[in-house]
C-alpha positions as CSV (number, residue, x, y, z in Angstrom):
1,X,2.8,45.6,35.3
2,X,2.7,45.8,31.8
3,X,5.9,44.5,31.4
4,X,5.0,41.1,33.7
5,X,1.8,40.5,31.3
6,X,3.7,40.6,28.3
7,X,6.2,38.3,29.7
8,X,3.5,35.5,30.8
9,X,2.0,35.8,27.6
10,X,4.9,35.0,25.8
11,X,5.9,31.6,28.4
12,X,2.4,30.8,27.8
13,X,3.4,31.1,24.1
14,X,5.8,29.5,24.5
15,X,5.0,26.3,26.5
16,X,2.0,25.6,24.6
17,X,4.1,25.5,21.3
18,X,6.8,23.2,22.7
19,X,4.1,21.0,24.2
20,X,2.4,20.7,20.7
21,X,5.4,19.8,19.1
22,X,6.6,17.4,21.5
23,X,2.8,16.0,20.5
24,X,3.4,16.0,17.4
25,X,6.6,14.5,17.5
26,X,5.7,11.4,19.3
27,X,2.5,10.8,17.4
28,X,5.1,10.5,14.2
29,X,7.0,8.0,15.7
30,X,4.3,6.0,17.3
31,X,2.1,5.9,14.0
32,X,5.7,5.0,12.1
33,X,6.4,2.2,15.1
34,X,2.7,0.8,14.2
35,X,2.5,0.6,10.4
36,X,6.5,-1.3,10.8
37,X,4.9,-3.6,13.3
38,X,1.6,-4.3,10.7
39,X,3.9,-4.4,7.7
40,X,5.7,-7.0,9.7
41,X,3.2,-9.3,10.6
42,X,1.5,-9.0,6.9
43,X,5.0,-10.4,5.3
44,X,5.3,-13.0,7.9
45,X,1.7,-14.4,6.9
46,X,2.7,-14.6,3.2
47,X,5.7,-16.3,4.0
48,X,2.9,-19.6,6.3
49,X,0.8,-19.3,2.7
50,X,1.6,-22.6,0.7
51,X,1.7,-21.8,-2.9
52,X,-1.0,-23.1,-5.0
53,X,-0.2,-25.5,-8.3
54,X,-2.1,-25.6,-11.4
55,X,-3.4,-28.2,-11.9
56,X,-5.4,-28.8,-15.9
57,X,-8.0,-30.9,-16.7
58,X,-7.2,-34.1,-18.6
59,X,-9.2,-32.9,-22.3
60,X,-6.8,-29.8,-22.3
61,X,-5.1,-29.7,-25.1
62,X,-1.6,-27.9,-25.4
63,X,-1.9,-25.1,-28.7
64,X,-0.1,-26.0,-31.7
65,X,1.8,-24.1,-34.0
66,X,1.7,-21.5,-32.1
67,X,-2.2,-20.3,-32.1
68,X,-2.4,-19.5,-35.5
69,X,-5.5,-20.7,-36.2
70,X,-6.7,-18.5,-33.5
71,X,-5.5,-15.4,-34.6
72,X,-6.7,-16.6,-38.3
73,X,-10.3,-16.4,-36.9
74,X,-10.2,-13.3,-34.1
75,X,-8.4,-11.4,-37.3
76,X,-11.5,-12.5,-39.9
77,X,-14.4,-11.6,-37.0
78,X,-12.3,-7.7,-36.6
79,X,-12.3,-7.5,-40.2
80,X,-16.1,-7.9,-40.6
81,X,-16.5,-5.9,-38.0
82,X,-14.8,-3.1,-39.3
């Protein structure tokens, strides 16, 4: 008798760990399956998006000579504050 108890416990063992694997195993590739599918649908919506332009106002000036003058001033304002 003791022989038969042993041996259920261990198919009971033993089909309860293939059944959680086989769990397992198919939650992997369904969560795997789903993030593809969301990563999918995220790049196609970027492709629809229309890219913005830039567009200035009409009293901005372009820099000249390179922003010196501003860096002449913000260099003055660190020194004092130093």
């Amino acid at each position: 008798m003791e022989s038969s108890t042993g041996l259920g416990f261990v198919t009971v063992l033993a089909v309860s760990g293939s059944i959680a694997f086989v769990a397992t195993h198919v939650h992997k590739c369904l969560l795997s399956q789903l993030v593809k599918k969301v990563e999918t649908e995220l790049k196609g919506s970027r492709r629809c998006q229309v890219k913005k332009k830039v567009r200035f106002a009409d009293d901005v000036v372009e820099p000249s000579s390179n922003n010196e003058e501003y860096r002449r001033r913000r260099s003055r304002v660190s020194a004092q504050l130093c």
